[in-house]
C-alpha positions in Angstrom: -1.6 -44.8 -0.7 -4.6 -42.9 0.8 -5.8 -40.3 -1.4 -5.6 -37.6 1.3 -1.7 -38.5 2.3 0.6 -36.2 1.2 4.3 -37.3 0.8 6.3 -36.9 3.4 9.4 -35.9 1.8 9.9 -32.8 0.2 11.2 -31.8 -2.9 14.7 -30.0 -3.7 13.1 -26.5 -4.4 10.6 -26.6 -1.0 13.5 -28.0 1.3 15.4 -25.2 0.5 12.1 -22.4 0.4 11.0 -24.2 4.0 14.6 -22.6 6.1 13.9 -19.2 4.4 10.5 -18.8 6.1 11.3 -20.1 8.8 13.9 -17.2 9.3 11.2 -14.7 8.6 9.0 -16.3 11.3 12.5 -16.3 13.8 13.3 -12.8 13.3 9.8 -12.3 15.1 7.3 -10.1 15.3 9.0 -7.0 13.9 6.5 -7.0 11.1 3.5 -8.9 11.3 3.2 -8.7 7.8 6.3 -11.2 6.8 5.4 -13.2 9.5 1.8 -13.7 8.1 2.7 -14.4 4.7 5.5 -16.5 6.2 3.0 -18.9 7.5 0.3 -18.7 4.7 3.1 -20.3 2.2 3.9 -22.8 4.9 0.0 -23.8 5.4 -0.8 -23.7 1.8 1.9 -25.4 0.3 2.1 -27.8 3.2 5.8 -27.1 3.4 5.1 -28.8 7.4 4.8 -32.1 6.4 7.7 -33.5 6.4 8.4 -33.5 10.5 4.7 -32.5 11.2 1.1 -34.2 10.9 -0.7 -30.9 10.7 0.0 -27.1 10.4 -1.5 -26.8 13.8 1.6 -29.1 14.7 3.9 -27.4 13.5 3.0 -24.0 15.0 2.7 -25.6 18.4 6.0 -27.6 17.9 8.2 -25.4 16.2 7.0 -21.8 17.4 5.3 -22.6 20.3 2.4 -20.7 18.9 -1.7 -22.4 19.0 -3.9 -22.5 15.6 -5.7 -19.1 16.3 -2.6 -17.1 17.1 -1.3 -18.5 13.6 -4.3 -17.5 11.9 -4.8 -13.9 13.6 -1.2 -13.6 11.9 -2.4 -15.1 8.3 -5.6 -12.9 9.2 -3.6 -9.5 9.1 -1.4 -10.5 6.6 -3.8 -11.0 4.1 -6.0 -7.7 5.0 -2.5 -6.2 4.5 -1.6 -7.1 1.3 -5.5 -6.6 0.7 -5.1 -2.6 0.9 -1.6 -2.3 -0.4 -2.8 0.4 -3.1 -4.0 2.7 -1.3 -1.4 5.7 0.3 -1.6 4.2 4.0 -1.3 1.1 5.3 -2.2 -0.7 8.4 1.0 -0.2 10.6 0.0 -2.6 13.7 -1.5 -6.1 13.8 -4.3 -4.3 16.0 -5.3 -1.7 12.8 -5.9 -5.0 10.4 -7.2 -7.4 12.3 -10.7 -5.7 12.9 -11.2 -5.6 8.9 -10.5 -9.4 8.5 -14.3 -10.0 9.4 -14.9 -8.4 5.7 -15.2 -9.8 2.8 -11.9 -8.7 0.4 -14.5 -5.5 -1.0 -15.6 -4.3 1.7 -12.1 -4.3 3.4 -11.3 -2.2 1.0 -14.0 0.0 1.1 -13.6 0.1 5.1 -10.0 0.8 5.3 -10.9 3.7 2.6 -13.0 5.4 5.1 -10.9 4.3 8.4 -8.3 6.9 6.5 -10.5 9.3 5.4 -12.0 9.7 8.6 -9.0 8.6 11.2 -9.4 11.6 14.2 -6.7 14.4 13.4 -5.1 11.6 10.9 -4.4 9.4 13.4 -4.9 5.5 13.3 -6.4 3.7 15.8 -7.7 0.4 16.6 -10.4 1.2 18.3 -11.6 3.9 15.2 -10.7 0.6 12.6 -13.2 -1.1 14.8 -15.7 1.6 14.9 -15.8 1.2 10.9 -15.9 -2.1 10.5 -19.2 -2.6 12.9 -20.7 0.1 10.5 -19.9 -2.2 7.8 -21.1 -5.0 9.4 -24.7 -3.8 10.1 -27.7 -4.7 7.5 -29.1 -1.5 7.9 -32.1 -2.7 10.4 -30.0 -2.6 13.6 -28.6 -6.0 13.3 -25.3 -7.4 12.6 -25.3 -9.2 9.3 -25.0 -12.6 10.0 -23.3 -14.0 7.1 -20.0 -12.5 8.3 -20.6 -14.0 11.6 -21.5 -17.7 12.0 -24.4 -19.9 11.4 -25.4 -19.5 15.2 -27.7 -16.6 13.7 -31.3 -17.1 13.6 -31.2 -16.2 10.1 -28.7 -18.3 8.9 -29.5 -21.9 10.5 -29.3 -24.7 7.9 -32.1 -25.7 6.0 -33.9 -28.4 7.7 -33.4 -30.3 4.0 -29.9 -29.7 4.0 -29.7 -31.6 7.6 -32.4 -34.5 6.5 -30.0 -35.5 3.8 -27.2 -35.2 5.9 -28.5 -37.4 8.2 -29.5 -39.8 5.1 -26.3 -39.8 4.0 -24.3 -40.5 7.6 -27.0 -41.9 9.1 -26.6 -39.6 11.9 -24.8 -36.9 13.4 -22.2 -37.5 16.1 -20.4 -34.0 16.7 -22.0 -30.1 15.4 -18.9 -27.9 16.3 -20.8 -25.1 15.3 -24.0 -25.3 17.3 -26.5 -22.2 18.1 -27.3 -24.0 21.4 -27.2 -26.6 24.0 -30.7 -26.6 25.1 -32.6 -25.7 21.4 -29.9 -27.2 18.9 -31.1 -27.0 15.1 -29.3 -30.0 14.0 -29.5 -32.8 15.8 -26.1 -34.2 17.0 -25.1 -36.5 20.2 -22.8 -33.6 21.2 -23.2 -29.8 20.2 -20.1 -27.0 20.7 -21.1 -23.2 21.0 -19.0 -20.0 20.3 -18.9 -20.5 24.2 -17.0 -24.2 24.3 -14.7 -22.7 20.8 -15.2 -25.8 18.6 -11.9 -25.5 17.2 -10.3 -26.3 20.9 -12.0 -29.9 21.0 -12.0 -32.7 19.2 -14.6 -34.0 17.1 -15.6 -37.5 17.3 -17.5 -39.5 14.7 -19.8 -38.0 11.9 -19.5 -34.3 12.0 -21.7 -32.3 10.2 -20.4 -28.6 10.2 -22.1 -25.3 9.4 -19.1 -22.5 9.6 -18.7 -19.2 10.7 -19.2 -18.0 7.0 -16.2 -15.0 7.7 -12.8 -15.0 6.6 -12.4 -17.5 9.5 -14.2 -20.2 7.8 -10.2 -21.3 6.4 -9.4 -21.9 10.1 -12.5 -24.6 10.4 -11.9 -25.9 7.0 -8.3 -26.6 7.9 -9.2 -28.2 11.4 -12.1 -30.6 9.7 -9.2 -31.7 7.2 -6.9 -32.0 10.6 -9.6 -33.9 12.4 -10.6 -36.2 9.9 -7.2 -36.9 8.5 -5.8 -38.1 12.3 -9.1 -40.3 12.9 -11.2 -37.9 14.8 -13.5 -37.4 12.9 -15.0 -41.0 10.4 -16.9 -39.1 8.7 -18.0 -35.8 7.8 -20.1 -33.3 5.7 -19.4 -29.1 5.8 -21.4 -26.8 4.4 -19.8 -23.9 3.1 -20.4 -21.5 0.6 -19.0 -21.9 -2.9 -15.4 -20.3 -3.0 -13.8 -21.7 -5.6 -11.2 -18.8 -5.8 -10.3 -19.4 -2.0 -7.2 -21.4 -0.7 -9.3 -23.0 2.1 -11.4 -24.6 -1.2 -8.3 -26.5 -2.4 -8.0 -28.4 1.2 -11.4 -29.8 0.3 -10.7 -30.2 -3.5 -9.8 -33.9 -2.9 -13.6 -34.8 -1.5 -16.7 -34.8 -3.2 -18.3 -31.8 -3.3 -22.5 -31.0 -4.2 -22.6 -28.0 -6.0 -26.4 -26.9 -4.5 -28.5 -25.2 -7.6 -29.7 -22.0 -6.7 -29.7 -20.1 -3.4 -30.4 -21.8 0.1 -32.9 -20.0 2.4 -31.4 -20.2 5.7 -33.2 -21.5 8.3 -36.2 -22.3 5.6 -36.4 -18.6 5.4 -38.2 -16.7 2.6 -34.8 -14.7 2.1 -32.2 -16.5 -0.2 -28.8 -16.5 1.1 -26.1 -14.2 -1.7 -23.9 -16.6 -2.4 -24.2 -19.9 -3.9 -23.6 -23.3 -1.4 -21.8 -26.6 -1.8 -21.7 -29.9 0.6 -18.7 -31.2 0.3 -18.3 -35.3 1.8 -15.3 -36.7 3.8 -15.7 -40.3 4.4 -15.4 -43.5 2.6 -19.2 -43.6 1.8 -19.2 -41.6 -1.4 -22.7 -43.8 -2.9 -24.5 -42.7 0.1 -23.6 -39.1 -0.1 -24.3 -39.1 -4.0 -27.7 -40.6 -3.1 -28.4 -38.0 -0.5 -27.4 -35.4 -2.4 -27.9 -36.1 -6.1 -31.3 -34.5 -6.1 -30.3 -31.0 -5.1 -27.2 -29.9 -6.8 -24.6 -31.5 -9.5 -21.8 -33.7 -7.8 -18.1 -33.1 -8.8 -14.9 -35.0 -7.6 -11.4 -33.9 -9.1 -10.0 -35.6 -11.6 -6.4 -36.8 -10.3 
């Protein structure tokens, strides 16, 4: 059986936990908060698979829902639960969603101020939003990068990250997260922008992918695993930073992963990035990744 295949039958316990989400997610929108968390179990625990080939499937199939409405849902949800100590919470969808560009802390420290500072103690969006850029600015007039995507100047990949992935694929078929069309950093056949939305095409061959680096980075995670596991993508190499306390990091936990020493400098940068990186291989050439790779970080696969 492939490693990656996950049984298609379910067991006594998740048959009967699947119909009791899935009368959460019917009852609708009345809090997007159930709905969310609803959907997180279902993703997570892969409570789909049974009828469906993906959790993108089954959102289109059974709710009639696409991937990013699912995961503005998750999004909120998770921001939510996120701030659930403190005396207010985020009543609309529109009042999270803003502060799941954060990191967890800084959601925290946002939604802190978005009370303390809410006009005449009201709550908008548009005043959650107003916080949040504060929170996303270095401090030089710039928006910090890192909780964007690696289309930033600052944050291209190393040109030695890209020679070994080349090494190791021999080439690069598909970037779906490209800074251009006309001045690409890496070096692939076909290259998708922020303007084509990667995650609405398909990616073909060896993809090499460099993230948005955000709480979004689950929702390209999960559609790399989708691609590759449906034949899309042959092979593949992603970039990410190293989460291990994430749920996105157990789709990968199955594949290879580099654990890079140190700190990378971002587009060979003198500045090193602040948080430790891993390249983590999907393909059926494991002795050519380990040969790329061996040299710059220790190479882990989980013991089954």
């Amino acid at each position: 059986m492939d490693l990656f295949t996950y049984a298609a039958t379910l067991t006594d316990t998740e048959g009967e936990r699947l119909p009791q989400l899935e009368q959460t997610i019917e009852r609708g929108l009345k809090t997007f908060v159930d709905v969310g968390v609803a959907l997180l179990e279902i993703r997570d625990s892969r409570l789909y698979r049974k009828e469906h080939g993906t959790f993108e499937d089954y959102c289109r199939e059974r709710w009639s829902i696409e991937r990013r409405r699912a995961y503005q849902l998750m999004d909120a949800a998770e921001v939510t639960q996120n701030v659930k100590n403190f005396s207010h919470l985020p009543e609309r969808e529109s009042h999270a969603a803003p502060l799941a560009h954060l990191e967890p802390e800084q959601q925290r420290e946002a939604w802190q101020q978005v009370v303390e500072t809410a006009p005449e103690g009201k709550i908008t969006a548009a005043h959650v939003q107003s916080v949040v850029d504060t929170f996303k600015d270095n401090g030089s007039g710039q928006k910090n990068p890192a909780l964007y995507t690696s289309n930033s100047d600052e944050w291209y990949t190393p040109n030695g990250i890209i020679f070994r992935v080349i090494k190791a694929m021999g080439g690069i078929d598909t970037d779906p997260c490209s800074n251009s069309h006309e001045t690409p950093t890496v070096p692939a056949a076909t290259h998708y922008t922020i303007e084509d939305d990667g995650l609405a095409q398909e990616w073909k061959g060896r993809v090499y992918m460099n993230p948005p680096y955000g709480r979004e980075i689950a929702e390209w995670v999960d559609y790399l695993f989708e691609q590759y596991k449906c034949g899309n993508t042959t092979e593949a190499i992603a970039l990410v930073p190293s989460r291990t306390d994430t749920a996105w990091f157990r789709v990968l936990r199955d594949f290879p992963h580099c654990f890079i020493w140190g700190r990378l400098n971002f587009s060979d940068s003198g500045n090193a990035a602040p948080f430790p990186s891993m390249a983590v291989y999907l393909g059926g050439n494991m002795d050519g990744f380990i040969s790329a790779f061996k040299d710059i970080g220790d190479i882990y696969v989980r013991v089954r």
